[in-house]
C-alpha positions as CSV (number, residue, x, y, z in Angstrom):
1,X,0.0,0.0,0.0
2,X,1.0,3.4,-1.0
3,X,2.5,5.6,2.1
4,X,0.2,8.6,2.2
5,X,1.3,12.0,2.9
6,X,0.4,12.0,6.9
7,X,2.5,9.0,7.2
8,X,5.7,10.2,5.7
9,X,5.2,13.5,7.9
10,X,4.9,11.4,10.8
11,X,8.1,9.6,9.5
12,X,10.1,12.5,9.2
13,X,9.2,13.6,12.5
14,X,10.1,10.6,14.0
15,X,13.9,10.5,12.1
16,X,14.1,14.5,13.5
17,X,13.6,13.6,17.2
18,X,16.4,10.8,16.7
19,X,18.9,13.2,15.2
20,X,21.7,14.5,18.0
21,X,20.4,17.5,19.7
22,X,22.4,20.4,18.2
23,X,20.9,19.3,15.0
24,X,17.0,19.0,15.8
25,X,16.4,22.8,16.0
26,X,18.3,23.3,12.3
27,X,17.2,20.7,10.3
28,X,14.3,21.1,8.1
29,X,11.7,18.1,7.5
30,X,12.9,17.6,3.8
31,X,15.8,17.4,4.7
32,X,16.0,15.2,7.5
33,X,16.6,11.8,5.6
34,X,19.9,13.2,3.6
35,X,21.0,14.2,7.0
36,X,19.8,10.9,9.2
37,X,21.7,8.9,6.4
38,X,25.1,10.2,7.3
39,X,28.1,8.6,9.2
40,X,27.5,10.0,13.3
41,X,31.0,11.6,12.7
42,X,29.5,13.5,9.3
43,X,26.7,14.3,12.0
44,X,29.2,15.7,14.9
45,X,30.8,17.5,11.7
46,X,27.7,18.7,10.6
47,X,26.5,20.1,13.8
48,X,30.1,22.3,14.8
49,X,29.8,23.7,11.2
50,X,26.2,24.9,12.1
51,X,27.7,26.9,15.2
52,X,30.3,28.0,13.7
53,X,27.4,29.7,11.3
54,X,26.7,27.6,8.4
55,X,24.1,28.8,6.1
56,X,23.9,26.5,2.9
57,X,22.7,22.9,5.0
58,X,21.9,20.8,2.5
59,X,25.1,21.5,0.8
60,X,27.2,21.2,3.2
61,X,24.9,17.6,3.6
62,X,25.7,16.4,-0.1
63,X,29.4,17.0,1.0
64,X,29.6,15.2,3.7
65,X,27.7,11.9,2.1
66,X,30.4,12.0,-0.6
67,X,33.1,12.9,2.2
68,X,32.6,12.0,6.0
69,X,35.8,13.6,6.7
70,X,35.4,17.0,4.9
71,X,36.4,20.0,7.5
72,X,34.4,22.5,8.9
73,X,35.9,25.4,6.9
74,X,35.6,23.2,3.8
75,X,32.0,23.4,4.9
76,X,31.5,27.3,5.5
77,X,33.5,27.8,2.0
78,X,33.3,24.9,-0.6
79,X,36.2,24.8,-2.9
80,X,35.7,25.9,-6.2
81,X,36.0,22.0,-7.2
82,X,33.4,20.8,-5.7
83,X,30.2,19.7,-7.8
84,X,27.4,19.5,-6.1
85,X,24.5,17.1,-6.3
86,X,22.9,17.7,-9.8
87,X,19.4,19.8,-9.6
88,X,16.4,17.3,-9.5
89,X,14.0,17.3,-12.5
90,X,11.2,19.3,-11.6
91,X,7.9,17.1,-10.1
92,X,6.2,16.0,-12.4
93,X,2.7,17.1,-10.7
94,X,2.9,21.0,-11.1
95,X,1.3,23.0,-7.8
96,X,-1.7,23.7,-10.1
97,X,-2.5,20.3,-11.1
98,X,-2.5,19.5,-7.5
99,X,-4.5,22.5,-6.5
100,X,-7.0,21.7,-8.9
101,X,-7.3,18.1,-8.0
102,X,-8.5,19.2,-4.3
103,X,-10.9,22.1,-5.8
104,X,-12.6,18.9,-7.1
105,X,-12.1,16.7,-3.6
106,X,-13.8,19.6,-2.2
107,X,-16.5,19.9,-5.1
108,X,-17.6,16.1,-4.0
109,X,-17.1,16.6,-0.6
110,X,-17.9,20.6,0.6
111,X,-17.9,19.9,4.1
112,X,-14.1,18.6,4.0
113,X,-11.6,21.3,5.0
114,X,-9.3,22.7,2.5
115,X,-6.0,21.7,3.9
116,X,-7.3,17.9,4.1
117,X,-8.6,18.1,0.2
118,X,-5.0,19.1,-0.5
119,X,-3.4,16.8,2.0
120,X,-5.2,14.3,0.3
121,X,-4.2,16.0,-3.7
122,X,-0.8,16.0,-2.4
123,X,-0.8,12.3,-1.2
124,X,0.9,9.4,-3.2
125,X,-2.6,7.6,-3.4
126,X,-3.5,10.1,-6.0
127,X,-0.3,9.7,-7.8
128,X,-2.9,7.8,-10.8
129,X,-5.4,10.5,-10.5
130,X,-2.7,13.7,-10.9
131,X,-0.9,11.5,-13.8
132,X,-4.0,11.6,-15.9
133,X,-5.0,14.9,-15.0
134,X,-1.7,15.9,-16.4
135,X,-1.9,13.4,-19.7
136,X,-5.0,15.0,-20.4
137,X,-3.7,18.5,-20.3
138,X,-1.3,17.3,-22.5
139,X,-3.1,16.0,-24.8
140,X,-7.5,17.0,-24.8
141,X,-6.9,18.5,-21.5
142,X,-9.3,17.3,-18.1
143,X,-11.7,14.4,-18.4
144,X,-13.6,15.1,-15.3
145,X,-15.1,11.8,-15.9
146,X,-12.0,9.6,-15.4
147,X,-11.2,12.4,-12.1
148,X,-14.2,12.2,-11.0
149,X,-14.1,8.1,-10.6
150,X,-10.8,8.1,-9.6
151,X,-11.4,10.3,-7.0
152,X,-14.7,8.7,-6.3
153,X,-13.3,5.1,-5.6
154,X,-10.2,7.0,-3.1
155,X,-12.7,8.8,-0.8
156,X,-15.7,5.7,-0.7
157,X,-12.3,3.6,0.5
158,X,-11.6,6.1,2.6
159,X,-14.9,6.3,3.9
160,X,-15.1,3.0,4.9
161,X,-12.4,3.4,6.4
162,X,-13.6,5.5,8.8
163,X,-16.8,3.9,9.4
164,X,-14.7,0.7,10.1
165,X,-12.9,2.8,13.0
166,X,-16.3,4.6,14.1
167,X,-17.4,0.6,14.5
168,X,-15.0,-0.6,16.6
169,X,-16.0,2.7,19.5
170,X,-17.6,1.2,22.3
171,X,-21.6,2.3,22.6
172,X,-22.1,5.3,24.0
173,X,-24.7,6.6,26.5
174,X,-27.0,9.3,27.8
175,X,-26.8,9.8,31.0
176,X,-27.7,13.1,34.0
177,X,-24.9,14.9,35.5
178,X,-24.4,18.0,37.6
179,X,-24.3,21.2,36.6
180,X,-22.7,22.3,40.0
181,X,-21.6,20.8,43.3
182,X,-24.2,19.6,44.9
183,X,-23.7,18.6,49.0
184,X,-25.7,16.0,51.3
185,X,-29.1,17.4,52.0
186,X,-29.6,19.8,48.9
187,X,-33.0,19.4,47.1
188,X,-31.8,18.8,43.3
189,X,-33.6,21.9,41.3
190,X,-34.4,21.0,37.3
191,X,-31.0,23.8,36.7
192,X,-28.8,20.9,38.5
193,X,-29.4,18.7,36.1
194,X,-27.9,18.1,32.7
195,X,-27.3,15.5,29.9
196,X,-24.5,14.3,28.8
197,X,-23.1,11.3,26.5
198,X,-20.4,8.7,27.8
199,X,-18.6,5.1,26.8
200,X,-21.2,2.6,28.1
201,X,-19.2,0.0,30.1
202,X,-19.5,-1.9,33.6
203,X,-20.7,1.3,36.0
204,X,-23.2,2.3,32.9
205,X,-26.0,0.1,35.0
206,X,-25.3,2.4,38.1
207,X,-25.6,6.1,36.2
208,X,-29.4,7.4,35.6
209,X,-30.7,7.8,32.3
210,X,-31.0,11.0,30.8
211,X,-34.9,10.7,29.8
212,X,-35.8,9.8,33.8
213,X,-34.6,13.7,34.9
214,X,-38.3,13.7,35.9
215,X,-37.5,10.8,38.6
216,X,-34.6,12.5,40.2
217,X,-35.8,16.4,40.5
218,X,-37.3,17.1,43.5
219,X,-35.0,14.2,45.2
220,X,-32.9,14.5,48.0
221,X,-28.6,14.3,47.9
222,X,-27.4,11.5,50.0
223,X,-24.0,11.7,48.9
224,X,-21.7,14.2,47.6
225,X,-22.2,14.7,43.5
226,X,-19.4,17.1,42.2
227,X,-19.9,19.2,38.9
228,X,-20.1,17.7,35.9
229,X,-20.0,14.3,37.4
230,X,-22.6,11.5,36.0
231,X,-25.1,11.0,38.9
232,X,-24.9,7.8,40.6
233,X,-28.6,6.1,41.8
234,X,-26.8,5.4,45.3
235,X,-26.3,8.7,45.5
236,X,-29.7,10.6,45.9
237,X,-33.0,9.9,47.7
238,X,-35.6,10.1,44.7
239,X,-38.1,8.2,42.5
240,X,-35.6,7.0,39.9
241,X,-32.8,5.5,42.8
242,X,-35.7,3.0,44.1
243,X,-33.9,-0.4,44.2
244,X,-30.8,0.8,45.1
245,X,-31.1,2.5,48.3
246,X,-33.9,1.9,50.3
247,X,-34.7,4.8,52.1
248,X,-35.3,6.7,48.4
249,X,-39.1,5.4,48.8
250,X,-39.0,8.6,51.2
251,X,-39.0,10.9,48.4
252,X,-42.6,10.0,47.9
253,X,-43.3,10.2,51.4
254,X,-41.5,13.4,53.3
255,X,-44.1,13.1,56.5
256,X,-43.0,9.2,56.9
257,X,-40.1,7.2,58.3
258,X,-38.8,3.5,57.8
259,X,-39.3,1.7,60.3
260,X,-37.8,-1.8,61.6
261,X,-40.3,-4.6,63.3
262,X,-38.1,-7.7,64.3
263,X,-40.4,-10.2,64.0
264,X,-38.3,-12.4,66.3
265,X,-39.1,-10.0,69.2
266,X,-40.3,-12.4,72.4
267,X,-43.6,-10.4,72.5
268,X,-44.6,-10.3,69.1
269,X,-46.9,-12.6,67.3
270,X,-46.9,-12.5,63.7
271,X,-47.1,-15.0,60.6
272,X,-43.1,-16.2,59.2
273,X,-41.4,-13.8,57.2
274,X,-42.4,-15.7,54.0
275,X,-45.6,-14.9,54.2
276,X,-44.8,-11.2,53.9
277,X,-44.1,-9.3,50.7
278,X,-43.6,-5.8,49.8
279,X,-46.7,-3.8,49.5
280,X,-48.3,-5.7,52.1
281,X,-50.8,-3.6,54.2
282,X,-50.4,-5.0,57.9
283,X,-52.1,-3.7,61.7
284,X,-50.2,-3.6,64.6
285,X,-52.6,-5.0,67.9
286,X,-50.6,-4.1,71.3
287,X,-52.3,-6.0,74.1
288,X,-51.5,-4.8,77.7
289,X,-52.3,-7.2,80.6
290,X,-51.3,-4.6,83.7
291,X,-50.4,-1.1,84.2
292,X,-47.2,-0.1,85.6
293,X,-47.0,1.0,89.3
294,X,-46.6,4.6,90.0
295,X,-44.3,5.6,92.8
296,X,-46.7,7.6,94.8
297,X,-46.1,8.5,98.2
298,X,-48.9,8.3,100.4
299,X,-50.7,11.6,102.2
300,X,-52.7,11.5,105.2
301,X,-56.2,12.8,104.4
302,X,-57.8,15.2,106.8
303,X,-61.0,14.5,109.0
304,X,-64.3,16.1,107.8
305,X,-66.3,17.6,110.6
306,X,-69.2,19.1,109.7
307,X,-70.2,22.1,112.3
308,X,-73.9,21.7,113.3
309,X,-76.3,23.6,111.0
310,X,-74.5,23.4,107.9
311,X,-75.8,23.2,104.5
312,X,-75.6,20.0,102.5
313,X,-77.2,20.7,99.4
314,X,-78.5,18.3,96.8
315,X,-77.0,17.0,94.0
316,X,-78.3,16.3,91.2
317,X,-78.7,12.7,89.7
318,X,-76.7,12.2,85.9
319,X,-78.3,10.8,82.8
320,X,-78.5,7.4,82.5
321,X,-76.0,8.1,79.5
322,X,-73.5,10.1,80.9
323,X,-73.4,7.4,83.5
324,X,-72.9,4.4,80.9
325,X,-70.5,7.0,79.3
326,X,-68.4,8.0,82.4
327,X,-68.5,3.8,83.7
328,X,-66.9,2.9,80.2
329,X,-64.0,5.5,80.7
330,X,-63.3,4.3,84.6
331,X,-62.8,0.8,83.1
332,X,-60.1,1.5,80.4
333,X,-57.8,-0.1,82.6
334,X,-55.7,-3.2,81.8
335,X,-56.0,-5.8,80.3
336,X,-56.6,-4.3,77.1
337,X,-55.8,-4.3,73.6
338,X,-55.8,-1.9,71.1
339,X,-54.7,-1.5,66.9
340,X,-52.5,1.0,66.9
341,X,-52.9,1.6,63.1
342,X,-56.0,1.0,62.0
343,X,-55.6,2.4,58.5
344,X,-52.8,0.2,58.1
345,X,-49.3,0.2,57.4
346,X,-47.4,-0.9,54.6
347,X,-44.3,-3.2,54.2
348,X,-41.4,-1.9,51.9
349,X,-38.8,-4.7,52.4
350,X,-38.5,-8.0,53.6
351,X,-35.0,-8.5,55.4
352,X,-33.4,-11.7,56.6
353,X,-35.2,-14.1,54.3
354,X,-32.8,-17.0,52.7
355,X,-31.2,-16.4,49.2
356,X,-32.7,-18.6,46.6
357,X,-29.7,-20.9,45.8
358,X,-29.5,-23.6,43.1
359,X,-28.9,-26.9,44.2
360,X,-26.1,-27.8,41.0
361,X,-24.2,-24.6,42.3
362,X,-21.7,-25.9,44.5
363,X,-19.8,-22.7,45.0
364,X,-22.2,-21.7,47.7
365,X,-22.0,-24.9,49.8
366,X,-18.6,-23.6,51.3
367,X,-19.8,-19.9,52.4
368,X,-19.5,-19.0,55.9
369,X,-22.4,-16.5,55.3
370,X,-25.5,-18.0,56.2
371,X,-28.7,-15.5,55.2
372,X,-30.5,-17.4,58.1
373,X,-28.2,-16.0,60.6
374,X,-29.6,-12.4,60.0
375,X,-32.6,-10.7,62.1
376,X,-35.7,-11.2,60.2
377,X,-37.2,-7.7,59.9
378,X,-40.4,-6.2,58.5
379,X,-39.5,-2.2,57.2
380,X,-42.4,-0.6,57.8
381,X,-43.8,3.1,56.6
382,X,-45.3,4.5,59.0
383,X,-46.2,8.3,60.1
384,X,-43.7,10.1,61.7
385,X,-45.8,11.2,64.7
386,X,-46.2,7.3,64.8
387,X,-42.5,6.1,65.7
388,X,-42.4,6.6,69.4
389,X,-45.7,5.0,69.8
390,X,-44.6,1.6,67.9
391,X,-41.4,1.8,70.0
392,X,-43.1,1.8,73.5
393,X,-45.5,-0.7,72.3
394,X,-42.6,-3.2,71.0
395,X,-40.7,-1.9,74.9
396,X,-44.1,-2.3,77.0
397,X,-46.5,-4.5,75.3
398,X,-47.2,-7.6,76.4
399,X,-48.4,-8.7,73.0
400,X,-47.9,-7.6,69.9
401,X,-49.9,-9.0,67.3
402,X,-49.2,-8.4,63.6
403,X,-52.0,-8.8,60.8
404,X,-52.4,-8.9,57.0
405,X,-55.4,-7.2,56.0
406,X,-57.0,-6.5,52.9
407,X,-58.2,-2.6,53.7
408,X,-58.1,-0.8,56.8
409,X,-60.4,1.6,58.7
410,X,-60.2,5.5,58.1
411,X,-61.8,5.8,62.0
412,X,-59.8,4.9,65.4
413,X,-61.0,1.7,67.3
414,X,-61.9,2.0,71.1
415,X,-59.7,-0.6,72.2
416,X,-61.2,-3.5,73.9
417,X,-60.9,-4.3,77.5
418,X,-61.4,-7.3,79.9
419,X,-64.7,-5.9,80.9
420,X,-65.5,-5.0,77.3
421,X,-65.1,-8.7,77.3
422,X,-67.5,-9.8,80.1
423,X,-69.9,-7.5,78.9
424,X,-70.0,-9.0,75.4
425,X,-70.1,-12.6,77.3
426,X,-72.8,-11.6,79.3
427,X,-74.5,-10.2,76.2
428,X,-74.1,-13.3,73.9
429,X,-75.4,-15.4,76.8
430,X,-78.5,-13.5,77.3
431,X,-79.1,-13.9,74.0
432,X,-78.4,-17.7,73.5
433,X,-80.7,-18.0,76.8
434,X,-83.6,-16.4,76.1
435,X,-83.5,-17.4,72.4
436,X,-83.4,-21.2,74.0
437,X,-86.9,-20.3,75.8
């Protein structure tokens, strides 16, 4: 294959940086082979001549090819005897032939620049196409049509070329960025965000798409993102990092928290952790058998005497009502139970179950790490105000009972007590007895 005119730049430029140093910084590119080609002494000649203030380089080259040993004032001043190398024929490609050759590169090809359309005139790949072009001036003068295919097959070759490298890229990628340094705790604004295009390889699962922006604004920065770098999903609390951190579900949910129910506590009852799945809607039951003592310190209460004629006047007797009313509050004492969420809550994760593993695999029958060994856990969403409620009932409940349920109640219960209980017995038994008569 034909060297092209970049290449034997790139050549030149490589035999320049090899020359001794005091020669570098004088010697032209054309010129560089004639003086790579001589003898290192014709070299260390060569470079004392050019301090001592030689002018005529390539002469004083030609001499010392045909005489390694030729002195330095023999350099400065040539003898009259000397005959240099005879004058090289002229090229055979004029300047115009070549300019004209890339006014018609660039006619097929406006958008290339100029000096690449005469880069590529100049290179020895055309050597066919500015040999016609010159026979034809010669003779009938341009046949555009010969150029024209000439130049035609050159640049589809060297088209493909370049789609051939284009190929061998690795994909690229759309992914968000920062458009300034964002820190912990900022609310990202639609101006923090912007697009930008990168090599897809092994972290490309961990970056955000460009066309979910409307899944990240309004989210929460859990880690610090610097300008300009892609955003990671670990790194915010928002709709489009779900899966990756859990406590981004809170960008849905800013009056909520996330919080842990061990379901191997002694004093709760609840189904295995199998039978839970995220999006389960659960009630929490606290049951309370007896009320903690208070430390009280007993006071002496002072005699009543009533002097003799005094006043006692009369009360008035209450509504039956107010007395069935003021009798139910006097017994909501222990034991009792009461839902402590009767709208519900909802499970987000599932932690602690066992890791499907296949049986055939036996790369995991020699882990240490056994899944079994961690706390089973239900995460729960539940109201912030709601936290230091479940917390004294997991501390102070006797019972806790966890259930799945289908819907909840928008209304509170009223809790049920032991003598809500004998009151329903002796209801029921009413019943069953006078229905018997």
């Amino acid at each position: 294959m034909s060297e092209t005119y970049q290449s034997k730049r790139e050549r030149w430029q490589r035999t320049l940086e090899s020359l001794p140093e005091g020669l570098r910084e004088h010697v032209s590119l054309r010129n560089v082979e004639v003086v790579a080609a001589l003898t290192p002494l014709a070299q260390e000649r060569l470079a004392e001549a050019i301090q001592a203030g030689l002018k005529r380089l390539p002469r004083a080259a030609e001499q010392l090819r045909i005489n390694p040993g030729t002195s330095v004032a023999d350099l400065l001043n040539p003898p009259a005897h000397f005959v240099a190398q005879p004058p090289q024929p002229p090229s055979d490609f004029p300047g115009h032939i070549q300019q004209q050759l890339a006014d018609l590169i660039q006619g097929c090809f406006p958008d290339m620049p100029r000096i690449s359309a005469e880069a590529l005139a100049n290179s020895e790949v055309m050597d066919a196409a500015r040999s016609q072009m010159l026979k034809r001036i010669a003779s009938t003068g341009i046949n555009v049509v010969v150029l024209g295919v000439s130049v035609a097959v050159f640049l589809l070759a060297f088209i493909a070329l370049n789609a051939l490298g284009a190929a061998q890229r690795p994909p690229t990628i759309s992914v968000l960025s920062a458009t300034r340094d964002l820190n912990i705790g900022d609310v990202i604004a639609p101006s923090d965000l912007a697009v930008k295009t990168v090599f897809q390889d092994d972290n490309a699962n961990l970056y955000i798409p460009g066309e979910e922006a409307s899944g990240v604004v309004g989210g929460v920065v859990a880690q610090p993102i610097f300008s300009g770098q892609p955003i990671f999903r670990s790194a915010i609390l928002a709709q489009a990092a779900e899966g990756t951190r859990l406590s981004a579900v809170l960008a849905q949910y800013p009056g909520y928290s996330l919080f842990p129910l061990p379901l191997d506590a002694t004093n709760l009852v609840a189904p295995d952790a199998e039978a839970f799945l995220p999006g389960d809607l659960i009630g929490v039951t606290m049951v309370i058998t007896s009320r903690p003592q208070q430390m009280a310190t007993p006071t002496a209460m002072p005699e009543v005497i009533l002097q003799p004629g005094y006043g006692v006047q009369p009360t008035a007797t209450p509504a039956p009502q107010e007395i069935e009313q003021a009798d139910a509050l006097s017994r909501a004492l222990p034991p009792l139970a009461k839902d402590l969420f009767p709208m519900g809550v909802r499970v987000i994760a599932v932690q602690g179950l066992p890791k499907q593993t296949d049986s055939n695999n036996t790369n995991n029958a020699d882990s240490s790490f056994n899944m079994q060994d961690q706390k089973q856990m239900l995460i729960l969403l539940i109201p912030n105000e709601s936290r230091e409620v479940l917390s004294l009932a997991l501390q102070q409940g006797d019972r806790l009972v966890v259930s799945l349920m289908a819907r909840g109640d928008e209304t509170p219960t009223a809790g049920f007590t032991y003598w809500d209980f004998e009151d329903l017995f002796k209801a029921d038994r009413e019943k069953v007895v006078h229905g018997g008569q």
